[in-house]
PLY file of the C-alpha trace (Angstrom):
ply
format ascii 1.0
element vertex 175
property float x
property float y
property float z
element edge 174
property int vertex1
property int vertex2
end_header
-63.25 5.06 -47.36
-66.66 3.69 -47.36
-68.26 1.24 -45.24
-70.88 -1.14 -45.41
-74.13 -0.97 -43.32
-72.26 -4.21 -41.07
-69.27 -2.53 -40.14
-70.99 1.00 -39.31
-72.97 -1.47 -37.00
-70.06 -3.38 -35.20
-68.47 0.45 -35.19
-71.32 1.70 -33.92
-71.39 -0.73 -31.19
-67.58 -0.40 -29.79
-68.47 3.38 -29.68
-71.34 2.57 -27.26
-69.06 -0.06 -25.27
-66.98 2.79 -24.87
-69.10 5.29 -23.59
-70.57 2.75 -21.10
-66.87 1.83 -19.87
-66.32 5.64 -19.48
-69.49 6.43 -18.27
-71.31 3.93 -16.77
-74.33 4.25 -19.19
-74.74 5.62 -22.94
-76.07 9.34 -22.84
-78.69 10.29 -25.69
-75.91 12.40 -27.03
-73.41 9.68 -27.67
-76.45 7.56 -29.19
-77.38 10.05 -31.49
-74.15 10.82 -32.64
-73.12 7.52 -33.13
-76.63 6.81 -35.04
-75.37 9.03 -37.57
-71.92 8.76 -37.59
-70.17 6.30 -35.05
-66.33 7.80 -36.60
-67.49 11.36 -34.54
-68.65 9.65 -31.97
-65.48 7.83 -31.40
-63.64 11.13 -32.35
-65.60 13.08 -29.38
-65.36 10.27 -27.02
-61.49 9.85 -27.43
-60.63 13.62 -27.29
-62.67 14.04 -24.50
-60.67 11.16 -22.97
-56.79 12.57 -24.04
-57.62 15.67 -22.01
-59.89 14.25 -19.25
-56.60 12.16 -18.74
-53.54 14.43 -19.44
-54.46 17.45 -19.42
-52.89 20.32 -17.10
-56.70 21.43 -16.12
-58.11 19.91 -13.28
-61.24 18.05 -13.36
-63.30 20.70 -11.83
-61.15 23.71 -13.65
-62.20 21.80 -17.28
-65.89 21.45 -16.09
-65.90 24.91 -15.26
-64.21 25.56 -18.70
-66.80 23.36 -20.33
-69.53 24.91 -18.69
-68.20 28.12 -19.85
-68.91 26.91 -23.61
-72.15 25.23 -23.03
-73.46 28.01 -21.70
-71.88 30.75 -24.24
-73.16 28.36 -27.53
-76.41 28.37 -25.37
-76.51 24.50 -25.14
-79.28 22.85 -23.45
-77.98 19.43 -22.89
-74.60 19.80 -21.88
-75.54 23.04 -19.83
-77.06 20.51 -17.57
-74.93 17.22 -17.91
-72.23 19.36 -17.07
-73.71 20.86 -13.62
-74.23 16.89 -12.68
-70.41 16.32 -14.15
-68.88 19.68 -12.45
-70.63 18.91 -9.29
-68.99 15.83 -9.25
-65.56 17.03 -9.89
-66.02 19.28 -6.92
-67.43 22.05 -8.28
-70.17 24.03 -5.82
-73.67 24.00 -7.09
-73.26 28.11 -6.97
-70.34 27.56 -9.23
-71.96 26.19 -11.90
-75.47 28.32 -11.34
-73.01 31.16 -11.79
-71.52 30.23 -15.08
-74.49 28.81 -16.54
-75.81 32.20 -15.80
-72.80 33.95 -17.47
-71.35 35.37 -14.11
-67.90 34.68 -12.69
-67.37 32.26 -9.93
-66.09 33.70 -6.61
-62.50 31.21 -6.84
-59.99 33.36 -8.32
-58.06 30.15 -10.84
-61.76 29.58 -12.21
-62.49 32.51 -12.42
-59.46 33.39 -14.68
-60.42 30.44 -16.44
-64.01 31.40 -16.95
-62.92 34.83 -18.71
-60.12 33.28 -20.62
-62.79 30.79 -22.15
-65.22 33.33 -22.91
-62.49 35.59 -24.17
-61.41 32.90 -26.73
-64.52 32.41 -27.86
-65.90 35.71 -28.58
-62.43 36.75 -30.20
-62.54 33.16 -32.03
-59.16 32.60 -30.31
-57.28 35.51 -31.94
-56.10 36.83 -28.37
-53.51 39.63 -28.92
-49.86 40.26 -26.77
-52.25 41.99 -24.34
-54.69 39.29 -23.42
-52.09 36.55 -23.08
-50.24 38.94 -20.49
-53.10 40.03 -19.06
-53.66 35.65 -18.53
-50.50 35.15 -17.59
-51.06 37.78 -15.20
-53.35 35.69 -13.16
-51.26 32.30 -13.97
-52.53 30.91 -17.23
-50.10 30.33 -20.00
-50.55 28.30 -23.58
-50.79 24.82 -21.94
-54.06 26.22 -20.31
-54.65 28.46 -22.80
-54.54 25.19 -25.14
-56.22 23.02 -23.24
-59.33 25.94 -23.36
-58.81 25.63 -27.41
-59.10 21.67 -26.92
-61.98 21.80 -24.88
-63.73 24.23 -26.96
-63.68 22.11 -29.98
-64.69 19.12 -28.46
-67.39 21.02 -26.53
-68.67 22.39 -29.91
-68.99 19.26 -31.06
-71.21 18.14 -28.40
-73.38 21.26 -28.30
-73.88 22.15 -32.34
-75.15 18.15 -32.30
-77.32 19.16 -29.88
-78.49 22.42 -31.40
-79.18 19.97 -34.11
-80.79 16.99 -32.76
-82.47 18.70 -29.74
-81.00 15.61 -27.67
-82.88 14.70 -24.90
-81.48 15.15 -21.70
-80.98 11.82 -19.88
-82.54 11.36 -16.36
-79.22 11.40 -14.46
-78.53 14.99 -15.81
-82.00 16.45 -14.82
-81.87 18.17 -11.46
0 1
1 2
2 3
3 4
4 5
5 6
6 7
7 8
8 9
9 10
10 11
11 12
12 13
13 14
14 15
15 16
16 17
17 18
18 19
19 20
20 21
21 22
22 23
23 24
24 25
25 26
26 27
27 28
28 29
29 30
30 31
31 32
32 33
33 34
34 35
35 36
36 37
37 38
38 39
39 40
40 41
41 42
42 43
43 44
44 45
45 46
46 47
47 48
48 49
49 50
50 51
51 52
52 53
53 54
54 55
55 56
56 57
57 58
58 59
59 60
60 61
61 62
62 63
63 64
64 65
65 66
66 67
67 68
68 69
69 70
70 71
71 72
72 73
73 74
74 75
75 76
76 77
77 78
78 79
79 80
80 81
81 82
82 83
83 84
84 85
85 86
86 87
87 88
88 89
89 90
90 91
91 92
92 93
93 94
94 95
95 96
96 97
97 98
98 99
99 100
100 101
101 102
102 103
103 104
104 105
105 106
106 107
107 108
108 109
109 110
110 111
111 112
112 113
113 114
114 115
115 116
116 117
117 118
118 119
119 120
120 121
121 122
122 123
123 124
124 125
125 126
126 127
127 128
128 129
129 130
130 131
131 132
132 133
133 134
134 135
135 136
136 137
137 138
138 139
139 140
140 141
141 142
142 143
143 144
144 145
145 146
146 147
147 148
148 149
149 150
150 151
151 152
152 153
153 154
154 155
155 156
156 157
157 158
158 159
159 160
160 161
161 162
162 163
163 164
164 165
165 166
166 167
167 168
168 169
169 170
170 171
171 172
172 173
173 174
């Protein structure tokens, strides 16, 4: 369906309301998405929401998940607003050093989650019978498994705009 330059506008617009609701300000990211195309935008912001909200992750276990994809698609933006972000879902600053470094955090639950993230990714989420045992093994089964999958995609979206745009990062995420 197409849409004229006024409604991409008053789109454009909610979008931004709704990133400042959710997060207090409107990061470069969600501006230049939303520049471009306020439907992804809204798409990122309200996935990111669903499984902020109701997911079976914690908030620091799905930072640390994130983190794990920003840092595997090598993304320089949301490598850092998600050490600000994981820091303040109780992850340690070590924590988030170590996984933006590619190393495994010392917690055993994120550090299962850590390896099942990076697993997915590099086998594009075709895990065989052994993986998944070897996961369920340490206490991860398809609802975190899923939620990895979830996160992944709406971390990709965030981090290939990025690649693309070479956002830059907004004072509250440099530290």
């Amino acid at each position: 369906m197409a849409t004229t330059t006024a409604d991409t506008t008053t789109h454009a617009d909610q979008v931004h309301e709704k990133a400042e609701q959710a997060l207090g300000f409107v990061p470069n990211l969600v501006s230049e998405i939303t520049d471009h195309n306020p439907a992804v935008a809204e798409a990122y912001l309200t996935a990111t929401g669903l499984v902020e909200d109701e997911g079976v992750l914690s908030p620091a276990e799905q930072q640390a998940v994130i983190l794990a994809v920003s840092s595997y698609n090598d993304c320089h933006y949301c490598t850092k607003a998600h050490a600000v972000a994981g820091q303040q879902a109780g992850l340690d600053a070590g924590t988030v050093e170590t996984i933006n470094a590619g190393g495994l955090p010392d917690d055993d639950r994120l550090r299962s989650l850590v390896q099942a993230t990076r697993r997915i990714l590099g086998k594009r989420g075709w895990l065989s019978d052994a993986d998944e045992g070897e996961f369920s093994d340490l206490g991860l089964e398809r609802p975190e498994l899923y939620e990895i999958v979830a996160l992944t995609g709406i971390k990709t979206i965030s981090n290939y705009v990025n690649h693309i745009a070479g956002t830059e990062i907004d004072e509250p995420f440099q530290q």
